[in-house]
N, C-alpha and C positions, 0 to 999 in steps of 0.2 A: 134679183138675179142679175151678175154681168151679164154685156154684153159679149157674142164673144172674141171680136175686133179689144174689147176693153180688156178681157180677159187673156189675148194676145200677150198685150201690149206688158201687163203685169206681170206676168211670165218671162217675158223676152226682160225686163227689169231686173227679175229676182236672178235669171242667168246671168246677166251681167253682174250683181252683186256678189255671186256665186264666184265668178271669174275673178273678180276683183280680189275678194278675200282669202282667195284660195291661194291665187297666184304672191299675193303679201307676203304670206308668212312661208315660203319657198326658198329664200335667201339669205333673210337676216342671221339667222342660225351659224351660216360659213361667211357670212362678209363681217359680221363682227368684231371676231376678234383681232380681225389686220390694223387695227388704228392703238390696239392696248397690247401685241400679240409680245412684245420685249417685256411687258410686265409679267405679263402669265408664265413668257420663259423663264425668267427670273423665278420666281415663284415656285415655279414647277421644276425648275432643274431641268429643263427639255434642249434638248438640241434642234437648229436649223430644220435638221431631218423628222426629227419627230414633229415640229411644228408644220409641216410639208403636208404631214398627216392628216392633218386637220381639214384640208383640202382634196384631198386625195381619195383615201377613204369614205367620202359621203360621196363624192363625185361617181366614184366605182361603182359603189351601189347604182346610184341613178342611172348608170349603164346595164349594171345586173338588172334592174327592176322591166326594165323593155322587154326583158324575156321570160321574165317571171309573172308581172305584172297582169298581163293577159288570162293567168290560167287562174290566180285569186279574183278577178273580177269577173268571171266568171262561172266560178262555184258559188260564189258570196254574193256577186252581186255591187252596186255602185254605192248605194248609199251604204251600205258593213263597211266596205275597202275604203271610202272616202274617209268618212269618221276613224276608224281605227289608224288611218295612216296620219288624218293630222291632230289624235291623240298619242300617236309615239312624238310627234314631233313637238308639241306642250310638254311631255314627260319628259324630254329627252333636252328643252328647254329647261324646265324648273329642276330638275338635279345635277345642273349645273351651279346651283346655288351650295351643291355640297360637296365640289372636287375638291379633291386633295393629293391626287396624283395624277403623272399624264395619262396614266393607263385610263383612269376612272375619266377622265377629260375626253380621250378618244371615243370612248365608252360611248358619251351622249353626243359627239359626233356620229357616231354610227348608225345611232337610234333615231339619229334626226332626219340622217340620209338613207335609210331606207324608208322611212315618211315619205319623203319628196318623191322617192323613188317609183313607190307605190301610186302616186298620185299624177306625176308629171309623164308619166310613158300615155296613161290614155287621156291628157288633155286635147292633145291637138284631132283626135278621133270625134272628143264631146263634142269640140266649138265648131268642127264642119258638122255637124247632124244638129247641135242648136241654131245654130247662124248660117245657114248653106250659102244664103246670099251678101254672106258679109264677114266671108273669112277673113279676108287680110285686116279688115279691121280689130276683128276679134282676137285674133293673132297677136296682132301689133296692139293690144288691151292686157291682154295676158304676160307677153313678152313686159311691155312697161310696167307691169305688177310686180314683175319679178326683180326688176330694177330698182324701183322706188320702195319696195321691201328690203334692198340689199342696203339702199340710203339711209332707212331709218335706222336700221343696225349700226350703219357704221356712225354715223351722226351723233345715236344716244349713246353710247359705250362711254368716250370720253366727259361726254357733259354730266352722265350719272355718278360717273368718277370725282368733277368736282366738286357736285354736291354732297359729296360724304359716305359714296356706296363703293363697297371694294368692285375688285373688276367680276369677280361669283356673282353678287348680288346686281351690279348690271345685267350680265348674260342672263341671271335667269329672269329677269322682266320684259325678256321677249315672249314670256310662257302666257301672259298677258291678249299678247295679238293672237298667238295661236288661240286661246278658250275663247277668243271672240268670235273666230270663225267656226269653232266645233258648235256652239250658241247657234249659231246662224243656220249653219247644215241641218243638226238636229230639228230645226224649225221647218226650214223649206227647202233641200235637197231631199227631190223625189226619187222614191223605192224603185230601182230601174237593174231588172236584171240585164247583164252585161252577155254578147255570144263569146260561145265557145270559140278558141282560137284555132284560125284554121290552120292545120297544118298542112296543106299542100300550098295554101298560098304565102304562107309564111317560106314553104320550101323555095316556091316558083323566085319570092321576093330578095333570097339569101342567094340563089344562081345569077343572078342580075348582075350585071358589072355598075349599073348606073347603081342600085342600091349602097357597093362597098363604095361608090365617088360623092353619094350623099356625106355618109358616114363622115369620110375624111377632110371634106370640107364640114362638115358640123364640127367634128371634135378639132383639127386643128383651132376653128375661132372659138373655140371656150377652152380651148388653152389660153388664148389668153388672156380671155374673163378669169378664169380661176389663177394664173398665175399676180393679175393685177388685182384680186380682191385680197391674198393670199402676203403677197409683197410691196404692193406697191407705197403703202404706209410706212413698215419699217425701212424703205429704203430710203426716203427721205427721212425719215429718222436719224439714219445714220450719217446724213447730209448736214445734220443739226437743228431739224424742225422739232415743234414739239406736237404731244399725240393730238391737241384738239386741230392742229393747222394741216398735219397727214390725213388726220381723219376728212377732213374740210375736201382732201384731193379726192379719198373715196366718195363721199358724197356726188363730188362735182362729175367723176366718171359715171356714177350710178342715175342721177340725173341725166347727161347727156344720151346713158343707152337708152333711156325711159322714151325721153323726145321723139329719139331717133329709131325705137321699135314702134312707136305709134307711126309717126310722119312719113317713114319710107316705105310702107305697106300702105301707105293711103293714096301718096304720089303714085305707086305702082302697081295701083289697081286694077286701069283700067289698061296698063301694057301685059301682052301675054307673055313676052319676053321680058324676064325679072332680069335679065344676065347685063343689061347697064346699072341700074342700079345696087345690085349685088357688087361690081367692079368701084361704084361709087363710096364702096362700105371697104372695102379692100385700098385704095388711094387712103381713105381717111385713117386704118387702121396703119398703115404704112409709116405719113406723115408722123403720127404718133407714141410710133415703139422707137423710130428714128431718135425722132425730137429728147426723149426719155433717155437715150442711150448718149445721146452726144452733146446735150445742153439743157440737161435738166431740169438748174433753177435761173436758166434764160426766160422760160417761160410754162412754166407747169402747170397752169389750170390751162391755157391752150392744148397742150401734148396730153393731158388727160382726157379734157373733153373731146378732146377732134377725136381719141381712142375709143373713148366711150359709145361717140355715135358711130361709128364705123360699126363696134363690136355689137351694139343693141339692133342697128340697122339688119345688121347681116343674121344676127340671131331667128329674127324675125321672119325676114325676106325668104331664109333658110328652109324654115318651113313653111312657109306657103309655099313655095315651091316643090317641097317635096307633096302636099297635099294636090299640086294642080296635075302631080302625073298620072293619076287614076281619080275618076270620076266618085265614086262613093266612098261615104264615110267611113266603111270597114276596111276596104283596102286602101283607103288612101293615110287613115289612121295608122296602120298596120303597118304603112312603108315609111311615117312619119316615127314612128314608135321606134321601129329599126334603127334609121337612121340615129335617133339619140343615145339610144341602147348603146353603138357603137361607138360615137361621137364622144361621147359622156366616157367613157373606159379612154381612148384613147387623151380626151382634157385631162383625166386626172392624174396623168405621170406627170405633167408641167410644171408643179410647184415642185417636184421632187428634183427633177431636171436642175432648176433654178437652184434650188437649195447646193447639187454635188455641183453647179457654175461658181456659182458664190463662193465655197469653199475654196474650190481650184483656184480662182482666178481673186480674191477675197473683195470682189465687186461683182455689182446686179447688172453692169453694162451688156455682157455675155449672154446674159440671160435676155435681154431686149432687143439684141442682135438679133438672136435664137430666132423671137418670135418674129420681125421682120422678113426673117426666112419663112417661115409659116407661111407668112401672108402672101411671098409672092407663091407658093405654090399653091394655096387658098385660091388664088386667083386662074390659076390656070384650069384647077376642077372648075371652078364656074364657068371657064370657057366652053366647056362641055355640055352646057345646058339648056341646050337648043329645043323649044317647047315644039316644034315642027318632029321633032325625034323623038317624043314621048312615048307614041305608039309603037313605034319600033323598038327602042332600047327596053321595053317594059317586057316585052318578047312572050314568055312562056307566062308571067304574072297575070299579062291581061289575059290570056285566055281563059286562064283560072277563074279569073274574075268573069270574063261573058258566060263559061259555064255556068256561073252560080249567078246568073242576069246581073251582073253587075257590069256596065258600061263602062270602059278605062278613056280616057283624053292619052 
């Protein structure tokens, strides 16, 4: 019989493995096809707009899923909703091996982004209640999964290409990492029923003004993750790169957010005020939609990666902060869930944005402008988030919450 420090310790492992595999297969699905997406259009007859979709589309869900999310996992339960979410997105992976129109293409975009959807509204709830004392790192573990999952998509597309797989039977060898994780779950993702969601603090959380200046700082910076998983390949494309040396740019972004969602949650641990660091993710984001806009191939793994950490930084930071404004994992979950809910809806009009820029203006410059604007007003929400005001701004929430003994910060 373990010990049960031993038996801790084994646990707090297979969480982490849990986290890790989960978070993997969360991206590849939508950053893929940006390094071969001129092939598919071709192929597919699709326009700008409908390749927008692609993006768009799954993102929406991930927004929808924040408010749906909560009331499947809690009739069903974690381990039903886990499984069945990253078995749409294995399905929704390997019948991509049989499109033949964009309809049928969007199809298993759809399927893949209501997976993610399902699954990503209650992670940041799971990893404060598994890890209480070691959010930001956990955070900034999960965040870099979701990175380094978007890396190996973009990375294998074109090298499966040159070995002799059309661009179908690339996409669907992500179906791959997904059955590895449903393997995995099946085996040790324990049976945990999930609470009902509360609707007066879901109410208290939606009257908040801080809750809609989460939102808008979350979803401006994943406009422009999805706009640069979405575009950023075909635009050097059109610069005259080819797909393995565009794809090389995703990669390089995808890795940088990786770095930069672990490292800047671990520097900013031990500050209760995330709001330099967050301004630190906002500068780098800056430099790097700049740099993309006005001298592209002066120096492009720079303006990608300085983008990259900027966007993975803040992704991360993003949420633990929204986690540090109420004390427990239900409400803090809750306000974290929101927050992406809306985040997530709002990133996903970006590629579309990009897409009617492009048209007008028949360059991506406009579009990198765009997001330069984002960021500085990115920046000014963060002004706002003064952890000394938590208590206050949180107002009618945290009451909610001591009613139901739950402590708020």
């Amino acid at each position: 019989m373990k010990h049960p420090a031993e038996q801790r310790s084994i646990s707090n492992w297979v969480g982490l493995l849990l986290i890790v595999l989960i978070g993997l297969n969360l991206r590849p699905f939508l950053v893929a096809p940006g390094p071969i997406l001129n092939t598919i259009m071709q192929d597919l007859s699709m326009s700008a707009y409908s390749a927008s979709l692609l993006t768009l589309l799954p993102m929406f869900l991930m927004g929808m899923g924040a408010f749906i999310a909560p009331v499947i996992l809690s009739r069903y339960g974690t381990r039903p909703a886990v499984l069945s979410a990253l078995t749409a997105i294995l399905t929704g992976c390997a019948f991509r091996f049989t499109v033949t129109t964009e309809v049928t293409f969007l199809l298993t975009a759809v399927l893949c982004g209501a997976g993610v959807a399902l699954i990503q509204s209650a992670m940041p709830g799971q990893i404060k209640a598994t890890f209480p004392k070691h959010i930001a790192l956990a955070t900034g573990l999960y965040s870099a999964c979701l990175m380094v999952g978007g890396a190996l998509g973009a990375y294998g597309m074109p090298h499966l290409m040159q070995i002799g797989l059309n661009w179908r039977q690339s996409l669907a060898m992500l179906a791959v990492l997904a059955l590895v994780a449903v393997l995995f779950c099946l085996r040790f993702l324990v049976a945990a029923a999930s609470k009902k969601q509360d609707g007066n603090l879901v109410k208290a959380l939606l009257c908040r003004p801080r809750t809609w200046t989460l939102m808008f700082a979350f979803g401006l910076v994943n406009s422009g993750y999805s706009t640069l998983v979405a575009w950023l390949a075909p635009y050097y494309q059109s610069l005259g790169w080819r797909q393995p040396d565009s794809a090389s740019l995703v990669v390089v972004l995808s890795v940088c957010q990786a770095i930069s969602a672990v490292g800047l949650p671990v520097l900013a641990r031990r500050s209760q005020d995330r709001r330099p660091w967050l301004f630190l993710t906002v500068v780098f984001q800056a430099v790097g939609f700049y740099g993309l806009a006005a001298w592209p191939e002066m120096s492009p793994m720079f303006w990608v990666g300085i983008c990259g950490a900027g966007l993975g930084g803040s992704f991360a930071l993003v949420i633990v902060t929204a986690l540090d404004h109420l004390e427990s994992a239900e409400s803090s979950g809750t306000l974290a869930a929101l927050m992406q809910g809306g985040g997530f809806m709002i990133a996903a009009v970006s590629p579309w944005l990009i897409a009617v820029l492009q048209d007008l203006t028949a360059s991506y410059e406009a579009g990198w402008l765009m997001h330069l604007g984002f960021v500085v007003i990115t920046g000014a929400l963060y002004l706002r988030l003064n952890p000394r005001l938590y208590r206050e701004v949180m107002g009618e929430a945290g009451f909610v919450a001591k009613r139901q003994r739950i402590p708020h910060g």
